[in-house]
FIDRENDO-662072 format. One record per atom (N, C-alpha, C): chain; z, y, x; atom name; residue number from 1. Coordinates in Angstrom, 3 decimals. Layout:
BEGIN
+----+----------+----------+----------+----+-----+
| ch |       zz |       yy |       xx | at |   i |
+----+----------+----------+----------+----+-----+
|  A |        Z |        Y |        X | CA | NUM |
...
+----+----------+----------+----------+----+-----+
//
This chain:
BEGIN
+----+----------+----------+----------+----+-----+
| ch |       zz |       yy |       xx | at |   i |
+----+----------+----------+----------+----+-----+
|  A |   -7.956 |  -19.124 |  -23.069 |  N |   1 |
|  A |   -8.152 |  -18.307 |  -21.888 | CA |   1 |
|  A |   -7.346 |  -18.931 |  -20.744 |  C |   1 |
|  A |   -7.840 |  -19.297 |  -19.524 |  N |   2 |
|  A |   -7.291 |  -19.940 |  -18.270 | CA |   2 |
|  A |   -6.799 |  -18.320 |  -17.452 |  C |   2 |
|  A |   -5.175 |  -18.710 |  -17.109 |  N |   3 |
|  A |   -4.762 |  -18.197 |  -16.481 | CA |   3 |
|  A |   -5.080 |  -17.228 |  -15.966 |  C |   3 |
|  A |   -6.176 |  -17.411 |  -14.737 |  N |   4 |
|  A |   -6.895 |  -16.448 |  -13.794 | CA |   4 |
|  A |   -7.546 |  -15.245 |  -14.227 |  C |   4 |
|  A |   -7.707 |  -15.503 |  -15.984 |  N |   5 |
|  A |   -9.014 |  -14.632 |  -16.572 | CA |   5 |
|  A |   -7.670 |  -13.680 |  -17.297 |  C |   5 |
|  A |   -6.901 |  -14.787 |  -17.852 |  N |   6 |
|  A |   -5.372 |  -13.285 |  -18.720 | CA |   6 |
|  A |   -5.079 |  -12.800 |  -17.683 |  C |   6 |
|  A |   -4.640 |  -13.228 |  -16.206 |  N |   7 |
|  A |   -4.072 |  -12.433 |  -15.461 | CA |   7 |
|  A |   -5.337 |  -10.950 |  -14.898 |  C |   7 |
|  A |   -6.257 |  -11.795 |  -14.756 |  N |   8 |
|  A |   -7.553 |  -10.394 |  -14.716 | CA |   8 |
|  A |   -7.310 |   -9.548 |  -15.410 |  C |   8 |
|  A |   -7.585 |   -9.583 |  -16.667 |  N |   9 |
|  A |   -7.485 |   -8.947 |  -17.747 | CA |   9 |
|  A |   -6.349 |   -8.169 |  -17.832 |  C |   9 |
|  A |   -4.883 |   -8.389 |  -18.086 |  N |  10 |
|  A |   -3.698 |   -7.870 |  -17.925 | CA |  10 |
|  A |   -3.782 |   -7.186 |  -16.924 |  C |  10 |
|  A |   -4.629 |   -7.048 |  -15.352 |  N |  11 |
|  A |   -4.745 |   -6.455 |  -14.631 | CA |  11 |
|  A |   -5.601 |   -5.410 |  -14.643 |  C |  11 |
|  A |   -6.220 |   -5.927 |  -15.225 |  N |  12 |
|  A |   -7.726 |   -4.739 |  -14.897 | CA |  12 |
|  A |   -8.880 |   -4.819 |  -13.941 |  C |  12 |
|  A |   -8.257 |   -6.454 |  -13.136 |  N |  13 |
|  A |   -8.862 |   -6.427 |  -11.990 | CA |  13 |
|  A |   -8.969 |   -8.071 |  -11.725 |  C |  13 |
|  A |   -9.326 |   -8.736 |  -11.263 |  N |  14 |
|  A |   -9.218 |  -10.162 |  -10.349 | CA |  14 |
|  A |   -8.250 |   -9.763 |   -9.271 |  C |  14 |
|  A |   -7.219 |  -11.341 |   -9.575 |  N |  15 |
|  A |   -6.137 |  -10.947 |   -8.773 | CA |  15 |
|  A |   -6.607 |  -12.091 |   -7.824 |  C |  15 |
|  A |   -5.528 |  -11.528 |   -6.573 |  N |  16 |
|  A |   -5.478 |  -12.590 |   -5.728 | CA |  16 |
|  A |   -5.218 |  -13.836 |   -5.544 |  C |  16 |
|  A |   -4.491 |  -14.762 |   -4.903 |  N |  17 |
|  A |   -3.777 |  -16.205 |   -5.582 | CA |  17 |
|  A |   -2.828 |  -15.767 |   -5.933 |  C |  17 |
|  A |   -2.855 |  -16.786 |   -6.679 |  N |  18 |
|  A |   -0.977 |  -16.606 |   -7.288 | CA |  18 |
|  A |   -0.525 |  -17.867 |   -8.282 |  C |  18 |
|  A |    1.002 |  -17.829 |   -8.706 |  N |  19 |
|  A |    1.242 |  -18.788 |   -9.359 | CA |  19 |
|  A |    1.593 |  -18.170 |  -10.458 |  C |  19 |
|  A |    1.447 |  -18.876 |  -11.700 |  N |  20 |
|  A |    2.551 |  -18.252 |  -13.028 | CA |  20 |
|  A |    3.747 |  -18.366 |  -12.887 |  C |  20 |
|  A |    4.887 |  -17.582 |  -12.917 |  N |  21 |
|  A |    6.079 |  -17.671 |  -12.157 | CA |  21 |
|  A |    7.135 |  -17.349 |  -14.110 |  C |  21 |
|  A |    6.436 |  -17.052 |  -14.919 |  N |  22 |
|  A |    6.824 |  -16.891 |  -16.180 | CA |  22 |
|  A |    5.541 |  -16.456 |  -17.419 |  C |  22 |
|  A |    6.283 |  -17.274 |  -18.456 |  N |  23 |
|  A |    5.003 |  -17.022 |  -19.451 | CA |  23 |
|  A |    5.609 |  -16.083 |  -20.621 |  C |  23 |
|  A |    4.797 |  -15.362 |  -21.628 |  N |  24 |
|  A |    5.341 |  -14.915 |  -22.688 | CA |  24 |
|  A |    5.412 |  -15.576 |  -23.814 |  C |  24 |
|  A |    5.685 |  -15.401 |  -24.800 |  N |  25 |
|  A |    6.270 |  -16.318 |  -25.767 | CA |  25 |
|  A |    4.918 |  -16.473 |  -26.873 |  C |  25 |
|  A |    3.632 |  -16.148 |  -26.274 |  N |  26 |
|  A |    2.106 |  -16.395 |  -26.571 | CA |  26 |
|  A |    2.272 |  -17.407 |  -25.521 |  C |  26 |
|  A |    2.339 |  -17.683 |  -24.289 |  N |  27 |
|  A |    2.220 |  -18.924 |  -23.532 | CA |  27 |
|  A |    1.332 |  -18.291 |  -22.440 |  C |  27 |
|  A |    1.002 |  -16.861 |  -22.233 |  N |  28 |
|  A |    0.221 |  -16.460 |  -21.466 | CA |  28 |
|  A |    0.980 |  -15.629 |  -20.423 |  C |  28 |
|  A |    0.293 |  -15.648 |  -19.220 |  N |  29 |
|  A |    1.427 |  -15.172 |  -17.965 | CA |  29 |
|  A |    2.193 |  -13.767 |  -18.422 |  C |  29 |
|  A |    3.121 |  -13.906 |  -17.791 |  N |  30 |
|  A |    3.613 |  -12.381 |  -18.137 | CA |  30 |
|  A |    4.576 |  -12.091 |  -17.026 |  C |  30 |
|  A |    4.639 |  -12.718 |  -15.637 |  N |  31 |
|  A |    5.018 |  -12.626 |  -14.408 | CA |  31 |
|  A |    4.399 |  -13.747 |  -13.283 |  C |  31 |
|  A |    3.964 |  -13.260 |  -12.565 |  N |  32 |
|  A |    2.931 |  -13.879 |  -11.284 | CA |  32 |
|  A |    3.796 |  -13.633 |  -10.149 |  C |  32 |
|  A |    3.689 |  -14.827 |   -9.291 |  N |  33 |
|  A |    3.939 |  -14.697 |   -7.789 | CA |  33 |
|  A |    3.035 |  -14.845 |   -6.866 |  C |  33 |
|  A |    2.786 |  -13.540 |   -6.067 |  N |  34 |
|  A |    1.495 |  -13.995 |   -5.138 | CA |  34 |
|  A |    1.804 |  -14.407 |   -4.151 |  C |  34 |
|  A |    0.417 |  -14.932 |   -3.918 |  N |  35 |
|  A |    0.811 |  -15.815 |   -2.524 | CA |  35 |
|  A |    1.554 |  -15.014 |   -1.714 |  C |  35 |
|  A |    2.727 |  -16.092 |   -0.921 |  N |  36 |
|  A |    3.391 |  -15.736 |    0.156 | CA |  36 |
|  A |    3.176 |  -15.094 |    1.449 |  C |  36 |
|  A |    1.373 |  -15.477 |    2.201 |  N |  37 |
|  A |    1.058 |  -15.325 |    2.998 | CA |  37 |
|  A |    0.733 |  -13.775 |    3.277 |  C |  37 |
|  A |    0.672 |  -13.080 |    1.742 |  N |  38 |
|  A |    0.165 |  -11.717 |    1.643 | CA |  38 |
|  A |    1.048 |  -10.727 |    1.805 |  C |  38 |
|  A |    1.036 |   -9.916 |    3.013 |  N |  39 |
|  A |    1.563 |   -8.498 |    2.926 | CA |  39 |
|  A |    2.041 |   -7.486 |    2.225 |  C |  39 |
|  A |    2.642 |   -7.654 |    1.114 |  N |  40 |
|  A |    2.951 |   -7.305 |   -0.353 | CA |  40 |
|  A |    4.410 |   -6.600 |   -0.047 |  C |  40 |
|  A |    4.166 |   -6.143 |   -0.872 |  N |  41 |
|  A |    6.106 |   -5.368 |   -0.875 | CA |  41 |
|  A |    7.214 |   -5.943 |   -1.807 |  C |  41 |
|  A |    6.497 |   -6.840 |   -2.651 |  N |  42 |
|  A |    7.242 |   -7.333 |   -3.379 | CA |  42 |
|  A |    6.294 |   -8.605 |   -3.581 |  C |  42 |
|  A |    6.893 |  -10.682 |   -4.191 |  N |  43 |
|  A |    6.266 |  -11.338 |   -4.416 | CA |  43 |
|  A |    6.116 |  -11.248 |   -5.997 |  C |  43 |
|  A |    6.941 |  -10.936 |   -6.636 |  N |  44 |
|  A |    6.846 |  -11.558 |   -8.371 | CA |  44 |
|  A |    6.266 |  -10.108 |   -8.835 |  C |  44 |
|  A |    5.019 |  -10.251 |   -9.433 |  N |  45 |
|  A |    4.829 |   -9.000 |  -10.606 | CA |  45 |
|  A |    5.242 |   -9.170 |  -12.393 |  C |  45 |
|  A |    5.634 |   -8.145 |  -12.667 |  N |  46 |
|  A |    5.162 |   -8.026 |  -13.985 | CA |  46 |
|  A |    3.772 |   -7.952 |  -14.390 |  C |  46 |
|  A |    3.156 |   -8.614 |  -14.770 |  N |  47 |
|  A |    1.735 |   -8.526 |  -15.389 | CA |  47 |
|  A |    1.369 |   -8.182 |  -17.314 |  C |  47 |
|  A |    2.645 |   -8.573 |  -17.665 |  N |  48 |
|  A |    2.143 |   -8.350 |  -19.154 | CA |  48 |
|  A |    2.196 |   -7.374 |  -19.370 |  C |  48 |
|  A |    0.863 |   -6.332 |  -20.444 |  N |  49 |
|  A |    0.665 |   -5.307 |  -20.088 | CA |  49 |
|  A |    2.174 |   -4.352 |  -21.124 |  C |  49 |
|  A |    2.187 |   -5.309 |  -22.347 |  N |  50 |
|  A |    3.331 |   -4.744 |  -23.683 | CA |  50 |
|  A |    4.736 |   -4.603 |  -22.549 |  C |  50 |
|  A |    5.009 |   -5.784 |  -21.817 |  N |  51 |
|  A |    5.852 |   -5.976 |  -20.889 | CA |  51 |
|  A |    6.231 |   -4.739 |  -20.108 |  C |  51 |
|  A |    4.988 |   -4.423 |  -19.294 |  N |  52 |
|  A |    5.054 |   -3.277 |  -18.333 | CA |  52 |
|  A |    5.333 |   -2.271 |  -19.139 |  C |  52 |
|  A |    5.062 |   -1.800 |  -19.827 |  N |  53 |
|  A |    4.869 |   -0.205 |  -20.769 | CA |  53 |
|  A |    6.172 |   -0.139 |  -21.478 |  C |  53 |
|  A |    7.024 |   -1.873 |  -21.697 |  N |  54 |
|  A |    8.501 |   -1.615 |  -22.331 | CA |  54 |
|  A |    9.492 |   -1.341 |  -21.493 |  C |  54 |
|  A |    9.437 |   -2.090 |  -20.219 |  N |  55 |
|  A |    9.967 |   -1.583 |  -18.750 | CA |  55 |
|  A |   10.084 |    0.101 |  -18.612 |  C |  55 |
|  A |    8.951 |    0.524 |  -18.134 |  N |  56 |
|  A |    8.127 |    1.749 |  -17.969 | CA |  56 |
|  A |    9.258 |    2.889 |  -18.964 |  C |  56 |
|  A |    8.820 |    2.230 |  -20.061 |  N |  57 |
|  A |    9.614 |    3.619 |  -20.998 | CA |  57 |
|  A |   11.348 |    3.192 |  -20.860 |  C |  57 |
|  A |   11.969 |    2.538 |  -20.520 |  N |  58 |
|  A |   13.429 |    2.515 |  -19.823 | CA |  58 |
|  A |   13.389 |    3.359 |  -18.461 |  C |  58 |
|  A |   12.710 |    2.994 |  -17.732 |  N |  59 |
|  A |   12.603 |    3.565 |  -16.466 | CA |  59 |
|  A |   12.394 |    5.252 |  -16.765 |  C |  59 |
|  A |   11.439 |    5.917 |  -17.588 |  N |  60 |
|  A |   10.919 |    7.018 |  -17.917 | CA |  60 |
|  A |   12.266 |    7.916 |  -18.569 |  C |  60 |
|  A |   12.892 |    7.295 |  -18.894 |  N |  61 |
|  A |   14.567 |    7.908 |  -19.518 | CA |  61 |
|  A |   15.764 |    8.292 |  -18.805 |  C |  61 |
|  A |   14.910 |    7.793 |  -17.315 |  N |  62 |
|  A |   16.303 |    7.660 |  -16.678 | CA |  62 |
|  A |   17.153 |    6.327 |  -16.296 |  C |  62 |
|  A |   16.122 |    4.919 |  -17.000 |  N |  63 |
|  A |   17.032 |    3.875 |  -16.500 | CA |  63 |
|  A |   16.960 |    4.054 |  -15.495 |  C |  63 |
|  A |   16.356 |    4.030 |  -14.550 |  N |  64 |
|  A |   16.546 |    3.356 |  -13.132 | CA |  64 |
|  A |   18.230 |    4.157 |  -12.418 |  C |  64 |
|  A |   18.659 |    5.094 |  -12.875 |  N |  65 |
|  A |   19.459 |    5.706 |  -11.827 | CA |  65 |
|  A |   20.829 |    4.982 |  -12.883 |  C |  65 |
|  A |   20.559 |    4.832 |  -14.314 |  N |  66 |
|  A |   21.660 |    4.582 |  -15.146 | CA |  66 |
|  A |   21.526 |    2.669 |  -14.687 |  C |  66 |
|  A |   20.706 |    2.387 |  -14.483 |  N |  67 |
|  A |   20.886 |    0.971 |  -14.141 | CA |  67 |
|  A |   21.566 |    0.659 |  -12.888 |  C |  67 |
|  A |   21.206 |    1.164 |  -11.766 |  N |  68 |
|  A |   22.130 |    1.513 |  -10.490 | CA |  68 |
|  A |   23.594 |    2.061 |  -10.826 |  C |  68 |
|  A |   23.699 |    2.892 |  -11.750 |  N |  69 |
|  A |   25.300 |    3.366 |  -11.816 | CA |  69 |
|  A |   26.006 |    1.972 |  -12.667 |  C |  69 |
|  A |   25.467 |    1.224 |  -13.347 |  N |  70 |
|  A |   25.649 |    0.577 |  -13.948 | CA |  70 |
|  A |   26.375 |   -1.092 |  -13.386 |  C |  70 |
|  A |   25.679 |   -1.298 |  -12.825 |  N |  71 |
|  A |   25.799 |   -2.565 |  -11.516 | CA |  71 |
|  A |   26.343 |   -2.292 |  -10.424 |  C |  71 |
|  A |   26.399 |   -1.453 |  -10.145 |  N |  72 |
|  A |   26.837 |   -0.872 |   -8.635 | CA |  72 |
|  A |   26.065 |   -1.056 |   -7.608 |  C |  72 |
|  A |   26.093 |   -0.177 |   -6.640 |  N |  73 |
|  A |   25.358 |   -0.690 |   -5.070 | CA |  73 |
|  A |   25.922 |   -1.936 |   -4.550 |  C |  73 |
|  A |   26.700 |   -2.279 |   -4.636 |  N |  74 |
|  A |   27.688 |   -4.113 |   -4.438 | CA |  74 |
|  A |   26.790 |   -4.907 |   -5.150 |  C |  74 |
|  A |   26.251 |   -5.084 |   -5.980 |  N |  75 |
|  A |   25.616 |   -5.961 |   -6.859 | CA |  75 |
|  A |   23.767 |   -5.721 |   -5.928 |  C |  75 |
|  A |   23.449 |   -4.439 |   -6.093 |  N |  76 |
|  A |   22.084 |   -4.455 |   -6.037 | CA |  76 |
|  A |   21.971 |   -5.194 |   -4.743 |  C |  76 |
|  A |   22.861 |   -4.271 |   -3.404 |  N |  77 |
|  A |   22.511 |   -5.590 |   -2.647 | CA |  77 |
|  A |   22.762 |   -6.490 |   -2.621 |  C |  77 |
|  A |   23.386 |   -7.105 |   -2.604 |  N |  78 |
|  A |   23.264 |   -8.778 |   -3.201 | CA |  78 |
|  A |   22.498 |   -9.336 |   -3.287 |  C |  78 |
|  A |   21.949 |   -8.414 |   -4.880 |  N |  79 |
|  A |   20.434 |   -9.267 |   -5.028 | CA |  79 |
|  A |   19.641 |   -8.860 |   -3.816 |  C |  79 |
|  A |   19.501 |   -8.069 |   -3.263 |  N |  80 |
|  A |   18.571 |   -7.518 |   -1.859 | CA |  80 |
|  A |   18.471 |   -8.753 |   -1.040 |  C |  80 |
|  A |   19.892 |   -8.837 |   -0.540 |  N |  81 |
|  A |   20.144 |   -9.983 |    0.249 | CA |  81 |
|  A |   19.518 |  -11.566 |    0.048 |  C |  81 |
|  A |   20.103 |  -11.496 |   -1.323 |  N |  82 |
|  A |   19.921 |  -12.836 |   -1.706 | CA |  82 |
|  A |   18.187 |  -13.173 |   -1.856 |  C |  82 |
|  A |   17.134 |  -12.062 |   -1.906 |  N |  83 |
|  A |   15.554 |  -11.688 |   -1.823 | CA |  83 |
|  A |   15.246 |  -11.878 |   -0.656 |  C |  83 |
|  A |   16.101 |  -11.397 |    0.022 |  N |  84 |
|  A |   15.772 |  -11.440 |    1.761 | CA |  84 |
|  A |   15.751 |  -12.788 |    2.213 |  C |  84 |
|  A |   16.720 |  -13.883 |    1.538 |  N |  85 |
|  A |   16.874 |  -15.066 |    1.881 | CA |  85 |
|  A |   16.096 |  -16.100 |    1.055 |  C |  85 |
|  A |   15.196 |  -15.329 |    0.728 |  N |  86 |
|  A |   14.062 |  -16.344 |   -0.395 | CA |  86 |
|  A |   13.011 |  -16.041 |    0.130 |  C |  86 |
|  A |   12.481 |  -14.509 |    0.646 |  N |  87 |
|  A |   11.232 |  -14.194 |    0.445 | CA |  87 |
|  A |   11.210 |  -13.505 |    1.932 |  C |  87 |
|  A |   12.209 |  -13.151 |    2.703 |  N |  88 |
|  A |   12.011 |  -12.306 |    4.295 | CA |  88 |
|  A |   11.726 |  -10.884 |    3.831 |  C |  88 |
|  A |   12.045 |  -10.139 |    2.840 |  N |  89 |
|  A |   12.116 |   -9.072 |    2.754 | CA |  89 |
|  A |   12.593 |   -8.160 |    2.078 |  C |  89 |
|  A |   12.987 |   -7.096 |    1.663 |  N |  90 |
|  A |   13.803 |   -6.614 |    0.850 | CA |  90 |
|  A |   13.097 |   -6.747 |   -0.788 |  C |  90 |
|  A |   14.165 |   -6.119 |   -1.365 |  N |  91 |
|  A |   13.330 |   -6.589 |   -2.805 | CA |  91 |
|  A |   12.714 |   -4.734 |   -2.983 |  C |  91 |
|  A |   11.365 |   -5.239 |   -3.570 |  N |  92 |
|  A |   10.712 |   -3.943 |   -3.973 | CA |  92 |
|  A |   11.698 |   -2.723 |   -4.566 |  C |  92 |
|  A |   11.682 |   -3.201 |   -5.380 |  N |  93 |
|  A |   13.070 |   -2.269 |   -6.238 | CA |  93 |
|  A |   14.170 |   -1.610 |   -5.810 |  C |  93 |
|  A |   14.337 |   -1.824 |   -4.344 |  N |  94 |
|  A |   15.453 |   -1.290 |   -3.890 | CA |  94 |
|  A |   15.046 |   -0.015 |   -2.763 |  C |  94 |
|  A |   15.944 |    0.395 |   -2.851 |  N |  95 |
|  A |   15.708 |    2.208 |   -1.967 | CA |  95 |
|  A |   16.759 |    1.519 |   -0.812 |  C |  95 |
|  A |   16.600 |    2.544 |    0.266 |  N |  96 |
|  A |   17.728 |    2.315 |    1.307 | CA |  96 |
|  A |   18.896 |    2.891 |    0.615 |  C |  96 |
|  A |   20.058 |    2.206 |    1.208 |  N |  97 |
|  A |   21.413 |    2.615 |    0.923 | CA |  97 |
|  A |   21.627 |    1.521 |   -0.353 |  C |  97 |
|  A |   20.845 |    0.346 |   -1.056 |  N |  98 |
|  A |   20.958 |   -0.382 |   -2.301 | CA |  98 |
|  A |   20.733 |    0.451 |   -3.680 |  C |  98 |
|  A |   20.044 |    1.335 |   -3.935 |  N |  99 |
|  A |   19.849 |    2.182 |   -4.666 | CA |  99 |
|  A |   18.679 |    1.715 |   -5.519 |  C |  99 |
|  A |   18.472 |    1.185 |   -6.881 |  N | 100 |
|  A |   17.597 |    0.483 |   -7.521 | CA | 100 |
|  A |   16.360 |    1.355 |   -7.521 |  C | 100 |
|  A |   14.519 |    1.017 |   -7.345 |  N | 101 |
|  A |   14.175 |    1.877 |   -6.943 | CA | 101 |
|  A |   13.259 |    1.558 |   -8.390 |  C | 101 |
|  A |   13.176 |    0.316 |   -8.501 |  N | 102 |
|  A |   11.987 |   -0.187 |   -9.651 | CA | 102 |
|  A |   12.834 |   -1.360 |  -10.460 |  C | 102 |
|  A |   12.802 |   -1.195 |  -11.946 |  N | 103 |
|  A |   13.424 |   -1.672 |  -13.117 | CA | 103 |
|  A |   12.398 |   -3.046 |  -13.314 |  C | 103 |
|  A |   11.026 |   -2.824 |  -13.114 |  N | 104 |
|  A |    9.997 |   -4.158 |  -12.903 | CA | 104 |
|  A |   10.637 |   -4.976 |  -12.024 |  C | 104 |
|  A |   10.567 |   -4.700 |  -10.562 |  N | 105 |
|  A |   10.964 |   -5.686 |   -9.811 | CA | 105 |
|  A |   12.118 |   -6.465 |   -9.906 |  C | 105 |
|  A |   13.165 |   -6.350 |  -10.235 |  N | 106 |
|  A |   14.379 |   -6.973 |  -10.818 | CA | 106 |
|  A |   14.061 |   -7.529 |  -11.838 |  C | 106 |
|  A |   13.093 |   -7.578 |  -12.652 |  N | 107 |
|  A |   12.964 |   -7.795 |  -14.071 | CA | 107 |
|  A |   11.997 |   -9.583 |  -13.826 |  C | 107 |
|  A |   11.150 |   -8.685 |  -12.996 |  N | 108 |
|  A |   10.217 |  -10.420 |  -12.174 | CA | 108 |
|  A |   11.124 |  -11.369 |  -11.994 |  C | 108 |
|  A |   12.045 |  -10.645 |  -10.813 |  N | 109 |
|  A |   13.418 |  -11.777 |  -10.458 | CA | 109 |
|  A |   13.887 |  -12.583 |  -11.330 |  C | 109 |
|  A |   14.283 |  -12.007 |  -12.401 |  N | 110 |
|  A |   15.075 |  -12.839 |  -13.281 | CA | 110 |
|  A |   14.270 |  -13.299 |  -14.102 |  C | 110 |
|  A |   13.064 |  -12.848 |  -14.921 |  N | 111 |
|  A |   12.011 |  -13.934 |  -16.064 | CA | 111 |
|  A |   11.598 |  -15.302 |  -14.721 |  C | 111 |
|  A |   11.520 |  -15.017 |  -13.696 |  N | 112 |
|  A |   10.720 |  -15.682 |  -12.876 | CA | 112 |
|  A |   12.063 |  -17.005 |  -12.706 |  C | 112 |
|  A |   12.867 |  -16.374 |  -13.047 |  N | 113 |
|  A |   13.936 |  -17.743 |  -12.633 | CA | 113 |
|  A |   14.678 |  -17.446 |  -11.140 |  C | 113 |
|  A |   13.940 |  -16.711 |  -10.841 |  N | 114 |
|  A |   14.167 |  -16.918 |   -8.846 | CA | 114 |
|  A |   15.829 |  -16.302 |   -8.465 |  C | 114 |
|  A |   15.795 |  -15.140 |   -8.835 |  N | 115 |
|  A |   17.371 |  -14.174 |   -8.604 | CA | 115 |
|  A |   18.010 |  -13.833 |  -10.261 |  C | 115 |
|  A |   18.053 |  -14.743 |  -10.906 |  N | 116 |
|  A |   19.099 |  -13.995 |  -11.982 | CA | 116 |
|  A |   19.952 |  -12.762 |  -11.574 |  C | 116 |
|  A |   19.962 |  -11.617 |  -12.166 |  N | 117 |
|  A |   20.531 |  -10.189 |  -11.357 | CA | 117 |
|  A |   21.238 |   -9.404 |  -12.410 |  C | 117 |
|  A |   21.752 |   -8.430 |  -12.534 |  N | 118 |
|  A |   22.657 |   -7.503 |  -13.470 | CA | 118 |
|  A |   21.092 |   -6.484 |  -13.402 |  C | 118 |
|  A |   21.063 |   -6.174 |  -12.724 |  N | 119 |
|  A |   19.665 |   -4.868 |  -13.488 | CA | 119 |
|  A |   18.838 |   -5.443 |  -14.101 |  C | 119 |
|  A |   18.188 |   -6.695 |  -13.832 |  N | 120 |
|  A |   17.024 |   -7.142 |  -15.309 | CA | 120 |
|  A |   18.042 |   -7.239 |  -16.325 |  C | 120 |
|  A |   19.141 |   -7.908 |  -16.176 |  N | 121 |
|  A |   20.131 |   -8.120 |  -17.693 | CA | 121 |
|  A |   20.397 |   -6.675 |  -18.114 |  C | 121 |
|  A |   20.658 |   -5.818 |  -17.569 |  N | 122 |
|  A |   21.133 |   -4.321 |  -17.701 | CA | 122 |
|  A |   19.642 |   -3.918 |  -18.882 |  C | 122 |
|  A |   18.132 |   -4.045 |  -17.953 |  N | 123 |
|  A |   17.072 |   -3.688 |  -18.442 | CA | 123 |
|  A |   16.470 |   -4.165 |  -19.557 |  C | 123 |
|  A |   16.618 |   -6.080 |  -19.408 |  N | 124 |
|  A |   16.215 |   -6.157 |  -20.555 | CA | 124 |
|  A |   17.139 |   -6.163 |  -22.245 |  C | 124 |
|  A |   18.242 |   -5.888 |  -22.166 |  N | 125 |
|  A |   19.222 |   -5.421 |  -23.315 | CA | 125 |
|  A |   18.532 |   -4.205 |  -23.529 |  C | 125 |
|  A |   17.480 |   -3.328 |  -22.715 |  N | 126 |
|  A |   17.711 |   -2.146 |  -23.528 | CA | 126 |
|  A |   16.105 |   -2.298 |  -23.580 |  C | 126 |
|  A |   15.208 |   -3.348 |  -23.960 |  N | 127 |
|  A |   13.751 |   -3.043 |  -24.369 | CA | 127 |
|  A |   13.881 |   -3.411 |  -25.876 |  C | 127 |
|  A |   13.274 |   -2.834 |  -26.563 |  N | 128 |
|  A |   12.902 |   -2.169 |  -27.676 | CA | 128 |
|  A |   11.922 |   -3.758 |  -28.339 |  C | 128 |
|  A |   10.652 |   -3.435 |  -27.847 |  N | 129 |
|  A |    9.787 |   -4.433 |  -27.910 | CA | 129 |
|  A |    9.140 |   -5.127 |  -26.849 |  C | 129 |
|  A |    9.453 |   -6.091 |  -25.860 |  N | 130 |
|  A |    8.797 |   -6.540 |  -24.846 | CA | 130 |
|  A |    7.369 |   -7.037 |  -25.509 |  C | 130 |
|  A |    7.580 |   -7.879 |  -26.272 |  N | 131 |
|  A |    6.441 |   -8.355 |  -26.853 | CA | 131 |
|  A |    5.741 |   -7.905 |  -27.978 |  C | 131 |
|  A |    4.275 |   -7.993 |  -28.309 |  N | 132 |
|  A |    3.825 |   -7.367 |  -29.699 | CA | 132 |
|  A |    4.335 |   -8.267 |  -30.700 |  C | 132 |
|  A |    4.454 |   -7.517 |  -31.866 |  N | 133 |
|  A |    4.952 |   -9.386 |  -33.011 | CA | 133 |
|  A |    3.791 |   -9.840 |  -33.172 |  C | 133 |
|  A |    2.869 |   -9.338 |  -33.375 |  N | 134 |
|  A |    1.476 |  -10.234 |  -34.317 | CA | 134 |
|  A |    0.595 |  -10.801 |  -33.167 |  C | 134 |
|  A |    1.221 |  -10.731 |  -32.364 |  N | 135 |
|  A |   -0.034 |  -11.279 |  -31.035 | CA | 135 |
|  A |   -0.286 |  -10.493 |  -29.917 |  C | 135 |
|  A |   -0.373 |  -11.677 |  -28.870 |  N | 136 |
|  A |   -0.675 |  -11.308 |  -27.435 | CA | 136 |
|  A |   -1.698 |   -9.978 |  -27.644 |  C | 136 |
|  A |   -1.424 |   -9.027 |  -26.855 |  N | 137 |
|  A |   -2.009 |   -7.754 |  -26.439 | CA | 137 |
|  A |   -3.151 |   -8.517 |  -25.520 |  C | 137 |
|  A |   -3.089 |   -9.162 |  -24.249 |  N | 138 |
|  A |   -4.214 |   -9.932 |  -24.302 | CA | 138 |
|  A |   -5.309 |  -10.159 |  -24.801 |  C | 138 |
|  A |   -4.774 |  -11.192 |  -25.753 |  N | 139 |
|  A |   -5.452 |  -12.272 |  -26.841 | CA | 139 |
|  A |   -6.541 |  -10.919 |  -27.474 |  C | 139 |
|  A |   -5.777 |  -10.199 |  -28.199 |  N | 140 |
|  A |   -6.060 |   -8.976 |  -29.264 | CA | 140 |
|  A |   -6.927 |   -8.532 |  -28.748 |  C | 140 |
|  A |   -7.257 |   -8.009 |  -27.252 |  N | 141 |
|  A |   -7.925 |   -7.003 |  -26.472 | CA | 141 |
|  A |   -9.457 |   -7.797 |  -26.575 |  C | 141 |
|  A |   -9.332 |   -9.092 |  -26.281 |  N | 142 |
|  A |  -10.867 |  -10.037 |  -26.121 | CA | 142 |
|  A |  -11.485 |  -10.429 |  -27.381 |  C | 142 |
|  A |  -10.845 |   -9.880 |  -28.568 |  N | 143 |
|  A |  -11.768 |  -10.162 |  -30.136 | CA | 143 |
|  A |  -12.756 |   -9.004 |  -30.276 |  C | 143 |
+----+----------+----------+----------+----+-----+
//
């Protein structure tokens, strides 16, 4: 399967341009950066779908406010800053005042390579299963 068609798929939809910005340990995207030129609120997605839903249920518990108490507002902006000076805009994930808003967007940052950060490290210590064991959710979905 070429890129364009897992990232469809993982989407639900045909995506726009983009690059693979991280793969999963099937070799299939599991974070995208869209093009720059696009009006977006954030550049790096999470796309893998096991990915999103292991995020999701941290976030659903209450990470997001325990991940902010966790790092501090000193840290989140930082990374804000340090987003601002890569990409011209704040990072999705963040609320005014540095207040973590989305556990995904930090999570892009750091699989993607771009902002290594304390909230993806915070987030991903506490996923369960990012990945399926027996095979790409993907892969599985197109048999």
């Amino acid at each position: 399967m070429n890129d364009r068609d897992a990232v469809a798929r993982q989407l639900g939809r045909g995506p726009k341009p983009f690059r693979v910005a991280a793969r999963c340990p099937f070799g299939l995207p599991s974070v995208i950066e869209n093009e720059r030129a696009r009006n977006m609120p954030t550049s790096l997605w999470v796309t893998c779908p096991s990915l999103v839903a292991a995020i999701s249920r941290v976030e659903s518990t209450g990470g997001v406010r325990e991940a902010g108490d966790a790092v501090g507002e000193e840290a989140v902006e930082a990374i804000h800053e340090e987003h601002r000076a890569l990409y011209g805009t704040r990072v999705a994930g963040v609320r005014d005042g540095g207040n973590v808003k989305c556990l995904h967007a930090f999570t892009a940052l750091q699989l993607a390579g771009a902002i290594p950060n304390p909230v993806a490290e915070w987030t991903l210590g506490r996923l369960e299963r990012p990945y399926p064991e027996g095979g790409c959710c993907s892969q599985v979905a197109e048999e």
